[in-house]
N, C-alpha and C positions, 0 to 999 in steps of 0.2 A: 445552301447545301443541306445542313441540317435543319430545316428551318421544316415546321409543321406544313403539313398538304394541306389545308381547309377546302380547296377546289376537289379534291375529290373523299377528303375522310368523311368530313361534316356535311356533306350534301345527300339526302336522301332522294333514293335512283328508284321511281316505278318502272315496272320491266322497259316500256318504251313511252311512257307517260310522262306529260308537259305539268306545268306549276297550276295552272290555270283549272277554276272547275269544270267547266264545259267544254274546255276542249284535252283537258287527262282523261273525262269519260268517252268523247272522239274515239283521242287516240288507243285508247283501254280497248274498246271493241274492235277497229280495225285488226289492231294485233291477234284478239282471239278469234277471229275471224280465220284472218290468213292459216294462222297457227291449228285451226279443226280441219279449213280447206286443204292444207298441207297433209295432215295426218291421212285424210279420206284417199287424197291423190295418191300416196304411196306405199298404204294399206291395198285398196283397189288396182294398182296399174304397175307398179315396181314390186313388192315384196312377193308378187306371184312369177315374175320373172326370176327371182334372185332364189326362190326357192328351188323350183325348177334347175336351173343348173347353178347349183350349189358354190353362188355366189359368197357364201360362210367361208368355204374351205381355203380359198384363193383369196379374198379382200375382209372383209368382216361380217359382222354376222349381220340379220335384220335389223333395223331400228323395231324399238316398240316408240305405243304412242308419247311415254315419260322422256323416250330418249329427243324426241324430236319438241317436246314442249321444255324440255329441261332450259334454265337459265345460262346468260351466255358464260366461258366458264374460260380461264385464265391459267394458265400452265406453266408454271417453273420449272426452271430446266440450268444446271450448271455443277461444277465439281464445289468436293465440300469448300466449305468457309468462306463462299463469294459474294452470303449476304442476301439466300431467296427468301429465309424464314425471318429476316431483318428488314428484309422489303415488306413483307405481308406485314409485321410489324408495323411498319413507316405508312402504309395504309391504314390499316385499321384503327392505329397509335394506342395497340393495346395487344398483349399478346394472348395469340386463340387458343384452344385447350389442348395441352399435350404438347405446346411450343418447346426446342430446345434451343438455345444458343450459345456458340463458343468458339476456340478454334479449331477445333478437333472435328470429323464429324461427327453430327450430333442430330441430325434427322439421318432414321434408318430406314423410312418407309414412306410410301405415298401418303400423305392428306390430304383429302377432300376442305375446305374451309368453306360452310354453307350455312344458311340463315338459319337459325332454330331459338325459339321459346326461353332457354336458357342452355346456359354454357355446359356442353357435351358431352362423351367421345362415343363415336360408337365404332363397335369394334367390325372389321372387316367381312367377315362372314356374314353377319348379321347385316347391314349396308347393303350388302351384295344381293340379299335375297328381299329384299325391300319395296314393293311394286310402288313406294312412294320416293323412290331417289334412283334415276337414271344411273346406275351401275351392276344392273345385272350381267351387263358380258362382262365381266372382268370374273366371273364365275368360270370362264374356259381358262384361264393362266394356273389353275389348280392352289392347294393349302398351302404352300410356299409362299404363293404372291399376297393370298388374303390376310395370311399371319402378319403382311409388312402393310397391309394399307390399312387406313381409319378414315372417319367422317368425323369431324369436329367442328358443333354447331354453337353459335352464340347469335345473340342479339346484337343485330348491327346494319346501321342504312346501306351502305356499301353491300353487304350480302342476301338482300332484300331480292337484290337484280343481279346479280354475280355471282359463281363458285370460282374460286381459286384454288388452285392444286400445288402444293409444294411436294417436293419429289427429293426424293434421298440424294443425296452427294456423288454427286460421279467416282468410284474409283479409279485409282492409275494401275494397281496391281493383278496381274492374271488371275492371282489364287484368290481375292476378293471379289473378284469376277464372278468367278465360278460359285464362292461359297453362295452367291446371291440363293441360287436354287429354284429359281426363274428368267425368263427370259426377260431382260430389261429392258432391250430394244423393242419388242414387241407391244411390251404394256406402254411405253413411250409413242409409239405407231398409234395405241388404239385412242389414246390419252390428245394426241394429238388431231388425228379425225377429229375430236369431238371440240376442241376449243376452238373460241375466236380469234385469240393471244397468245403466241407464246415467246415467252422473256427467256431468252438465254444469258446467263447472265456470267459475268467472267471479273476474276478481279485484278489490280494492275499488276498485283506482284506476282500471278498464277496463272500465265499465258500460255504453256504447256497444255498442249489437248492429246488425253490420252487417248489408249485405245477403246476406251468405252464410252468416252465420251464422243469420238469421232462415231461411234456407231451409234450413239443416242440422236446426233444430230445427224445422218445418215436416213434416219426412220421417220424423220421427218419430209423426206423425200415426197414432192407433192402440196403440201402445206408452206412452199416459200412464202406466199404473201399473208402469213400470218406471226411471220417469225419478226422479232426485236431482238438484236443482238446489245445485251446491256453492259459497258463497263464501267462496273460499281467501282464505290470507294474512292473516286476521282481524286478527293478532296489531299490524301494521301501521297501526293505526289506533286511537283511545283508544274508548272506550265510548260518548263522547255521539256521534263521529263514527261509528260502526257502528251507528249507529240510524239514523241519517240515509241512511248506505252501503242498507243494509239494505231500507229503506223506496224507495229508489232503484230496487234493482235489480227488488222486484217490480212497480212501476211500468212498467218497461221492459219486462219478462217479459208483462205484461198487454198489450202493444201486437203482441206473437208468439204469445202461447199462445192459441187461440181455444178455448176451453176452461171451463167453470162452475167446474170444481171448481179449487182452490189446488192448486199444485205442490208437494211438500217440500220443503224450502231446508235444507241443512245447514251451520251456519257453523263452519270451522275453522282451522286456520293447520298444514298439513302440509308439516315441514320435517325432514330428517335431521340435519341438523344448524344449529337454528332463529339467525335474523341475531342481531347484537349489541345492534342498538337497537328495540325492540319495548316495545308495552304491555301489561302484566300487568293492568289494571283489568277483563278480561272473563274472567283466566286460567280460573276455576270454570266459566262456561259455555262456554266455547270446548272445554275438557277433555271436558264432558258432550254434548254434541253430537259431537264426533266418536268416543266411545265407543258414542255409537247407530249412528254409520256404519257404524263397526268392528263391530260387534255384526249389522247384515244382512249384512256382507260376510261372516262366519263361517257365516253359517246358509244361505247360497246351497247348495253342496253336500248340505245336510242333505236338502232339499225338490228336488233335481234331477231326479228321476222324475216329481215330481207335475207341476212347471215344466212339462216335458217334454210330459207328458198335455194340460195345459192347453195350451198351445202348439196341439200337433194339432188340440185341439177347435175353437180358435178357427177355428185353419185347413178344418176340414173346413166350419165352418157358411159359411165365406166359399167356397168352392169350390161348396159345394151352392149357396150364391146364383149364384153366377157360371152355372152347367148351366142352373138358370132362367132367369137373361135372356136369354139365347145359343139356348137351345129356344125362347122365345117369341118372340125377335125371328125364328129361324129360320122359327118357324111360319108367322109374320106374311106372308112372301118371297110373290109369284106363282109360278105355278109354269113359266110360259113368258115372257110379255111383262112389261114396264115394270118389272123389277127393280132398275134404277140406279134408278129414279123412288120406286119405294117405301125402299129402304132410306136414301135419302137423307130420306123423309120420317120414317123410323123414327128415327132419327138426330137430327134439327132437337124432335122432340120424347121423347127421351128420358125425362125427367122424370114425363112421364103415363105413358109406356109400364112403367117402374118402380113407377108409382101400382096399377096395374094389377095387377100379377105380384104385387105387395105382400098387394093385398086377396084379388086370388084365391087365396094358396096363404097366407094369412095368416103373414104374414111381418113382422119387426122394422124399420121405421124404418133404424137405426144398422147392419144388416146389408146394408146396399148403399154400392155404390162410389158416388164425388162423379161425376153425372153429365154434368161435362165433359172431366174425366181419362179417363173410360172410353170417351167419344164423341170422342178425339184418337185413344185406342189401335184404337176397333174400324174410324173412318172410313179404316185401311190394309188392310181388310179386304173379299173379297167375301162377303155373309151367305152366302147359297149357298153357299159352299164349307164352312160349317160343318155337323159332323154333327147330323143331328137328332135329337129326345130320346131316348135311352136310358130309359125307367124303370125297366128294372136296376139299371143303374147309381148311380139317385138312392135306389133304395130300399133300395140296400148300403149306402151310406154314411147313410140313414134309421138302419139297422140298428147300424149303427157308437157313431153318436149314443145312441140311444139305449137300445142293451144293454150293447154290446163297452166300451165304456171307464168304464162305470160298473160295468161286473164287474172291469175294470182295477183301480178305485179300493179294491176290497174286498182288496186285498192289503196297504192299507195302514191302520194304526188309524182307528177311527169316531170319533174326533173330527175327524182331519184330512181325513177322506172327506167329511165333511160337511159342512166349512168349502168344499170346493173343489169338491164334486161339482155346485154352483148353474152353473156356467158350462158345464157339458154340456147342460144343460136351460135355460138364461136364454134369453131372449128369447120369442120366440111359441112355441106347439106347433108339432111337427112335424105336415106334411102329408102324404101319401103320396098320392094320387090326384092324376096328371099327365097324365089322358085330356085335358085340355083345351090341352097345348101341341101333341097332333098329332105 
């Protein structure tokens, strides 16, 4: 339980690179390979679509070329005192700059935790505007959120190939809510996009999910198969009561998570140096469980290219949706009179008008936004002012889909091409013929 990680402290991680010398040099180039090809594909074919109809305003902003080369990146996520900045701890087995621990909370702001020269801090503003560390959007959440975030670099093999994000403590209270002075869920949202992992993490005695924190894990909506639900601190509890704990927390999980499928839950008790009074009666599987945590956490960097690919993909099919709605509702517009009249009517019934776009360009279900979130964002919006359809444009990122990133994939062996190449192609076939949005 408390017993040192050496499978992932002491092991130094090149981004996707093997022990061996000629085949880390291999593997070195493939990666930079995919990772230029990558950048060109969606500089050229996607971010001309996303500009275009101001794919910003409704999902997130561009990637630059940093954000898409950036290292794979590891997200903490849980109410105070459950043990995220005690895990980063139980990693690194040294505490990073700026660490606090206690029971109170005692992280009030996001940290970045990234490789550097020597041990750090840099202050949030500064980070933000850094064309050498992927965190420039976090420049839209305004001086509120930058005042709470930092970057804190040390030397360390583990951070070589990895950023880790520890994140403030969930509040239970309204008025701490509010005093945030940012939107929480949002930078959780964007925080989220960008990682590989995110550890939610809970502790046995602190099963209660407040209202913010129901909303943090809320924004996650989209990113299930990235999520580990952790219940730390195992060790704290004897075996018949972590049944009980156990069976608790998915209970509670299931009143947030709107979701069919089971979350992962990984039970463990990570401690540098583990308390005095503890029970050993789950020691064997408390052990076994967090050596599978430990076990994905090492293989992140292995798969960081392909992450990477997938990532894009997903993003380009949700991009091409977005040009669809945005052309059909533009289409929809008069073209002199009663304009405030129709897009309001566009608007009030969303739902169909997405029924619609759905069947005509035969389209996935799960590939459209929730249509009230999307009818909050576009009612700040005149339709008319948006461009009308490009079918260039859709039929580049047609092209994207489905040549450019599946000839990506061939640079990596054919069993892993295979396993990953379904989500360039999942959902409906692509359409190309957009004579009908005008």
């Amino acid at each position: 339980m408390g017993t040192p990680a050496p499978s992932i402290a002491g092991q130094s991680f090149g981004a996707p690179s093997n022990q061996g010398g000629g085949q880390q040099s291999s593997t070195d180039t493939v990666y930079e390979t995919a990772i230029a090809n990558l950048q060109k594909i969606y500089r050229k074919k996607l971010k001309p679509l996303e500009t275009t109809y101001n794919f910003e305003a409704f999902h997130s902003a561009p990637l630059s070329d940093m954000d898409i080369e950036a290292k794979p990146m590891v997200l903490l996520l849980g109410q105070y005192s459950t043990g995220k900045t005690s895990f980063v701890e139980y990693l690194l087995r040294q505490p990073y700059p700026g660490a606090h621990i206690g029971i109170e909370p005692t992280t009030d702001r996001f940290i970045a935790i990234t490789s550097g020269p020597e041990p750090k801090v840099i202050p949030g503003h500064a980070a933000a505007v850094s064309g050498d560390m992927p965190f420039q959007g976090l420049q839209k959440y305004g001086n509120a959120f930058l005042s709470r975030f930092q970057v804190s670099q040390m030397p360390h093999p583990l951070l070589q190939s990895m950023t880790i994000v520890d994140s403030p403590g969930v509040l239970s209270g309204e008025k701490q809510r509010i005093q945030r002075g940012y939107d929480f869920p949002a930078v959780i949202e964007w925080f989220a996009a960008r990682a590989n992992m995110i550890l939610v993490l809970f502790d046995g005695h602190k099963l209660d999910i407040s209202d913010e924190l129901k909303s943090a894990i809320g924004a996650l909506h989209g990113q299930e198969d990235k999520v580990r639900i952790v219940l730390n601190k195992c060790d704290q509890v004897s075996g018949q009561e972590l049944m009980r704990v156990y069976g608790a927390l998915m209970w509670s999980l299931g009143k947030v998570v709107h979701s069919p499928e089971v979350m992962k839950v990984c039970l463990g008790s990570f401690w540098i140096e583990p308390p005095q009074h503890r029970y050993d009666d789950c020691r064997t599987l408390l052990e076994a469980e967090q050596n599978d945590l430990l076990r994905e956490l090492t293989e992140l960097p292995q798969s960081a290219a392909i992450r990477k690919i997938n990532e894009i993909v997903k993003r380009a099919r949700l991009a091409r949706v977005h040009a669809l709605i945005i052309g059909h509702l533009r289409g929809s517009m008069p073209n002199m009179f009663g304009k405030k009249k129709k897009q309001a009517a566009l608007l009030d019934n969303l739902p169909d008008e997405f029924k619609k776009i759905q069947i005509q360009y035969n389209l996935a279900p799960g590939d459209f936004p929730d249509p009230q979130k999307f009818k909050e964002k576009l009612q700040l919006y005149k339709l008319e002012n948006f461009s009308k359809m490009n079918t260039k444009l859709i039929e580049s990122v047609d092209e994207a889909l489905s040549r450019d990133f599946l000839q990506l994939m061939q640079l990596f062996p054919t069993a892993t091409s295979h396993n990953v190449s379904h989500s360039f192609t999942g959902g409906a076939p692509l359409k190309t013929d957009y004579s009908g949005l005008g």
